[in-house]
C-alpha positions in Angstrom: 101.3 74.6 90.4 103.6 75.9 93.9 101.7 77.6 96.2 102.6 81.4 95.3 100.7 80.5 91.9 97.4 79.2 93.8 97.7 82.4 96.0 97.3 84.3 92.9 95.5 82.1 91.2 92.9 82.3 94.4 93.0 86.1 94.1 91.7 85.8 90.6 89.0 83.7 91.9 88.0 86.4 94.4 87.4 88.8 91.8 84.0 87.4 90.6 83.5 86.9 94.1 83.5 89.8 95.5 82.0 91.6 92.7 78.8 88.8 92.5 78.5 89.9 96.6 78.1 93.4 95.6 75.6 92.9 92.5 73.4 90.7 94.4 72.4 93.3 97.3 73.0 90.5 100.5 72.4 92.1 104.5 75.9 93.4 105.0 77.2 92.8 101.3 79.3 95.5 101.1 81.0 94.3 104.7 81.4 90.8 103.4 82.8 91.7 99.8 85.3 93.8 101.9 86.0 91.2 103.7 86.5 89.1 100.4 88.4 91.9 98.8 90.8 92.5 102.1 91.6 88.3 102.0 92.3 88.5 98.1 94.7 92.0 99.0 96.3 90.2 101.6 97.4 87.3 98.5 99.5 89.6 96.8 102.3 90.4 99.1 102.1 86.8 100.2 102.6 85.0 96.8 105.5 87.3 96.5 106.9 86.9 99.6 107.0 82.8 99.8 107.7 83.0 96.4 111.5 84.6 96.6 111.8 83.2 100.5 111.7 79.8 99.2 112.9 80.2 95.7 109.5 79.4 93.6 109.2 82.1 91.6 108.2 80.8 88.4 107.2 82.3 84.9 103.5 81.6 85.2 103.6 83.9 88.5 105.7 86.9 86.9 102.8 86.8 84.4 99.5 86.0 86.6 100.7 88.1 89.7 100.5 91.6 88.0 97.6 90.5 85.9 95.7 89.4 89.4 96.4 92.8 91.0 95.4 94.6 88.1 92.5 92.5 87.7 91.4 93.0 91.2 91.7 96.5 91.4 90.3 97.4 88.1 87.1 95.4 89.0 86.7 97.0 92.4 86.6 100.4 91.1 84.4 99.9 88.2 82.0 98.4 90.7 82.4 101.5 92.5 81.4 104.0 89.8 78.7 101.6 89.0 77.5 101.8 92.8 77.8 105.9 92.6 80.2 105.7 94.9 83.4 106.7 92.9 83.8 109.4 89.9 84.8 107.9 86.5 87.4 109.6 86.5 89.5 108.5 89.5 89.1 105.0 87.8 90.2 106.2 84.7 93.8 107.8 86.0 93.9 104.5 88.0 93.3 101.8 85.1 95.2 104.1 82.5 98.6 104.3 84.9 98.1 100.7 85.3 98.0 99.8 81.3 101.0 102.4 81.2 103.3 100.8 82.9 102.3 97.5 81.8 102.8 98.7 77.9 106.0 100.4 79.9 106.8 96.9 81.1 106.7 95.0 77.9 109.0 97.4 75.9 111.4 97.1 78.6 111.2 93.0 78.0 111.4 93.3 74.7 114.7 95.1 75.4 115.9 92.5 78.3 115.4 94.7 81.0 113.3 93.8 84.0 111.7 96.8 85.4 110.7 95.4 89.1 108.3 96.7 91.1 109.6 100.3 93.2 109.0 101.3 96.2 106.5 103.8 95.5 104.2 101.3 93.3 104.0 99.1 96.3 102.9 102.0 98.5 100.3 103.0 95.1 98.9 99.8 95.7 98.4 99.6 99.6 96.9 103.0 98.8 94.6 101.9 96.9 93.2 98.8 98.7 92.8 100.8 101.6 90.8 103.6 99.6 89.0 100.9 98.2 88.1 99.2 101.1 86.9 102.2 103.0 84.7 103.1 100.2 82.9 99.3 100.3 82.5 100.0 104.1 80.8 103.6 103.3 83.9 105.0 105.6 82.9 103.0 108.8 83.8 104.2 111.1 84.7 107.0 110.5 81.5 107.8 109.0 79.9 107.8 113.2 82.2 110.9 113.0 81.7 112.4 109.7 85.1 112.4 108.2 84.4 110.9 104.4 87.6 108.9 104.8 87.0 106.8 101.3 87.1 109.8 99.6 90.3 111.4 101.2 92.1 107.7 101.0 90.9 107.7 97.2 92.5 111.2 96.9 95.8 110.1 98.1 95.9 107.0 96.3 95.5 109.3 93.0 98.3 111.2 94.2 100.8 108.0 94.2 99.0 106.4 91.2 100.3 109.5 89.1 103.9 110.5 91.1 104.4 106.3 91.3 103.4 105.9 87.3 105.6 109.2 86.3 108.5 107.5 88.4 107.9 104.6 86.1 107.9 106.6 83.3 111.3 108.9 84.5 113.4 105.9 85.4 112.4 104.2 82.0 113.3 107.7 79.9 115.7 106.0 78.3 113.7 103.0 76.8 111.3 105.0 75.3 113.8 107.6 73.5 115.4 104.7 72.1 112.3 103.4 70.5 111.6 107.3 68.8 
């Protein structure tokens, strides 16, 4: 295994991680599983990024790398509705966009085409890690000043979740006619 594959196979280790932290009510567990969730974050870009600058990107990573960050993600925020600290909802639009495009994904294979990551899903997903994180750190600190910045950052996140997946969606059109 090259090392973008342990990077994101380490991510996928974080995951229970992180979310054990968080169940098991430590001094400072929601510091130190934001601290584990920022170091599993910081993975992604960095498999990538060694994977194409040194020309190791591999089948096993096109596969585990989007399953990783979906993974990681989706676990946060159901650990955040389960902590009160996110609506339902907001993890619904987030985890349905992300099975979208991945269905989205796999009828483009089928077809032979590659849909690659945009622009616009990157930014979705700093977004979201940011909105995530400042909701483990109850907004700190921010929160000294009373502006509910997890909650704003979760608002804009939605915002690129839906405008990133309905790019997704636009620029595929044609895919998905075909198959009707």
């Amino acid at each position: 295994m090259n090392l973008p594959n342990r990077l994101t196979a380490a991510r996928i280790f974080l995951v229970p991680v992180f979310l054990a932290i968080l169940s098991l009510k430590v001094p400072y567990g929601d510091y130190i599983a934001a601290g584990v969730f920022i170091l599993a974050a910081s993975t992604d870009g960095l498999d990538g990024y060694i994977a194409r600058k040194r020309k190791m990107v591999t089948r096993l990573g096109k596969f585990m790398d989007p399953l990783a960050d979906k993974l990681m993600v989706s676990a946060a925020l159901i650990a955040l509705v389960e902590l009160n600290r996110l609506s339902g909802w907001v993890a619904v639009i987030i985890i349905g966009r992300e099975l979208a495009v991945t269905g989205l994904r796999s009828v483009a294979a089928a077809e032979g085409v590659v849909i690659s990551a945009s622009k616009l899903g990157k930014i979705k997903t700093v977004s979201q890690i940011i909105a995530i994180v400042a909701m483990f750190l109850h907004d700190f600190p921010f929160n000294m000043i009373q502006i509910p910045f997890g909650n704003l950052a979760m608002g804009v996140a939605v915002g690129f979740t839906i405008w990133s997946g309905m790019d997704y969606i636009m620029r595929s059109w044609y895919l998905l006619k075909k198959e009707a």
